[in-house]
C-alpha positions in Angstrom: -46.7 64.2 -49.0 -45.7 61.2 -46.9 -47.3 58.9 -49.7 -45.1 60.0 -52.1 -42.5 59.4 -49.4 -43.5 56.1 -48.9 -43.2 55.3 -52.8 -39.9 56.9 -53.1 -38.8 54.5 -49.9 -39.9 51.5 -51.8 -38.3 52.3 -55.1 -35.0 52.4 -53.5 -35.6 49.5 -51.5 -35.3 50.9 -48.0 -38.7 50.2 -46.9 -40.8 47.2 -48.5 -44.9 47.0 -48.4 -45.8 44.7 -45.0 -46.7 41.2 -45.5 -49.8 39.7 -45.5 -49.5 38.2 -42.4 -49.5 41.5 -40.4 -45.5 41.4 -39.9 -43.2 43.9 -41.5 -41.7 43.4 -44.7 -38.2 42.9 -45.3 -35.9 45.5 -43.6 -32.3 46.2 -45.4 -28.3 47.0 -43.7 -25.9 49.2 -46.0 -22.5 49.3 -46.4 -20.9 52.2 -48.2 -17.8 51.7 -49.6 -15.0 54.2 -51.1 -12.5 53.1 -53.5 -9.1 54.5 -53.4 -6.5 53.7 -55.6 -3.1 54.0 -54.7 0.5 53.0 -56.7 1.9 50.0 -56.0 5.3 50.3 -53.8 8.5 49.9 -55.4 10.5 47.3 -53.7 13.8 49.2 -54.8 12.7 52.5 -53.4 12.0 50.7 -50.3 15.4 48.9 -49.8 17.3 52.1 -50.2 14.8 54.0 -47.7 16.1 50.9 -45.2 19.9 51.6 -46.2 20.1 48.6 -47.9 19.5 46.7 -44.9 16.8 44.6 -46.9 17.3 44.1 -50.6 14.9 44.7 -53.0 14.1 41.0 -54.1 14.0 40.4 -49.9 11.2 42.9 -49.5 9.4 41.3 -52.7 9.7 38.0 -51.0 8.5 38.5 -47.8 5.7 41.5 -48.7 4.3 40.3 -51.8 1.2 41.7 -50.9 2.8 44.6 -51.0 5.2 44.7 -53.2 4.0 42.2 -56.0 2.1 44.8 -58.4 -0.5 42.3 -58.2 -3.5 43.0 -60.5 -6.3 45.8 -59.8 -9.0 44.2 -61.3 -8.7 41.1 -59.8 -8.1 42.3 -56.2 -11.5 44.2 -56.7 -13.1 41.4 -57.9 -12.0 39.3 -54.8 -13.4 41.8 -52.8 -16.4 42.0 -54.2 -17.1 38.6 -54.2 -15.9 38.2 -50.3 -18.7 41.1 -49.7 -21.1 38.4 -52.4 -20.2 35.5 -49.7 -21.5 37.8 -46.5 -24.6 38.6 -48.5 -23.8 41.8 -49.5 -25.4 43.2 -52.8 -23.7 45.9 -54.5 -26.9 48.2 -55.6 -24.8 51.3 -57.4 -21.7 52.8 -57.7 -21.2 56.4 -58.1 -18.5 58.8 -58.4 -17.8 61.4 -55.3 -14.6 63.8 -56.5 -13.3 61.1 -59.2 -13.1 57.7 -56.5 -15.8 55.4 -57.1 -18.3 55.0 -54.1 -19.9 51.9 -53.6 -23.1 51.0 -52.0 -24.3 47.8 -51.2 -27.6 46.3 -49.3 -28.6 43.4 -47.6 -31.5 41.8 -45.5 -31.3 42.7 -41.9 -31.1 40.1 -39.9 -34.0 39.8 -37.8 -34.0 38.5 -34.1 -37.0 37.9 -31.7 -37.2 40.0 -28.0 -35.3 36.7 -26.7 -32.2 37.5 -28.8 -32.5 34.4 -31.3 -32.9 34.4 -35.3 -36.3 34.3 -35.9 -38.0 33.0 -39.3 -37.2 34.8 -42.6 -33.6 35.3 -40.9 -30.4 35.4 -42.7 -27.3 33.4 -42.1 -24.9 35.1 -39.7 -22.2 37.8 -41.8 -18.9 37.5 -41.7 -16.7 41.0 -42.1 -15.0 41.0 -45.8 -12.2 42.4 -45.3 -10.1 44.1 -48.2 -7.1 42.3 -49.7 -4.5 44.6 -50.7 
């Protein structure tokens, strides 16, 4: 039972065969990822929330992150690639009550009893963060 365990492990790449050497193979970090789509806000709807207090072009202007209707595609594909930049490998997507969950991998990094990045390390990660 715990061979076919072991083969299961290593098809979905949690657990990779030790090296030659003795030391443990490659070890992997996951981030999980759930994609939620939401309307872009109407500037106009806004300024009349606010009494008018801010016009419509104002809250364009200064929120354009918020208000700009920018493109979907191209925000995900930003974000994607800022997760690409920290090492992050998206390994599948899948759909959990219609949103898109994403799952992606990386090496762990791997540090010696002293606390420093030992051979076979990765580069320090940076957090992607989402851009709206």
């Amino acid at each position: 039972m715990s061979t076919v365990l072991n083969r299961l492990r290593q098809r979905l790449g949690r657990v990779t065969p030790g090296r030659s050497d003795g030391r443990p193979g490659q070890r992997w970090e996951y981030k999980v990822v759930q994609m939620v789509a939401q309307e872009s806000a109407d500037p106009n709807d806004a300024s009349k929330r606010l009494g008018g207090a801010l016009s419509a072009e104002a809250l364009r202007n200064q929120f354009p992150e918020h208000y700009g209707g920018g493109n979907g595609r191209q925000q995900i594909s930003d974000f994607l690639n800022l997760l690409g930049e920290d090492s992050w490998e998206l390994v599948q997507v899948q759909q959990i009550g219609g949103l898109p969950l994403m799952i992606f991998k990386r090496p762990r990094q791997l540090t010696s009893p002293n606390g420093l990045a030992t051979e076979g390390a990765t580069a320090p990660h940076r957090h992607a963060e989402a851009q709206r």
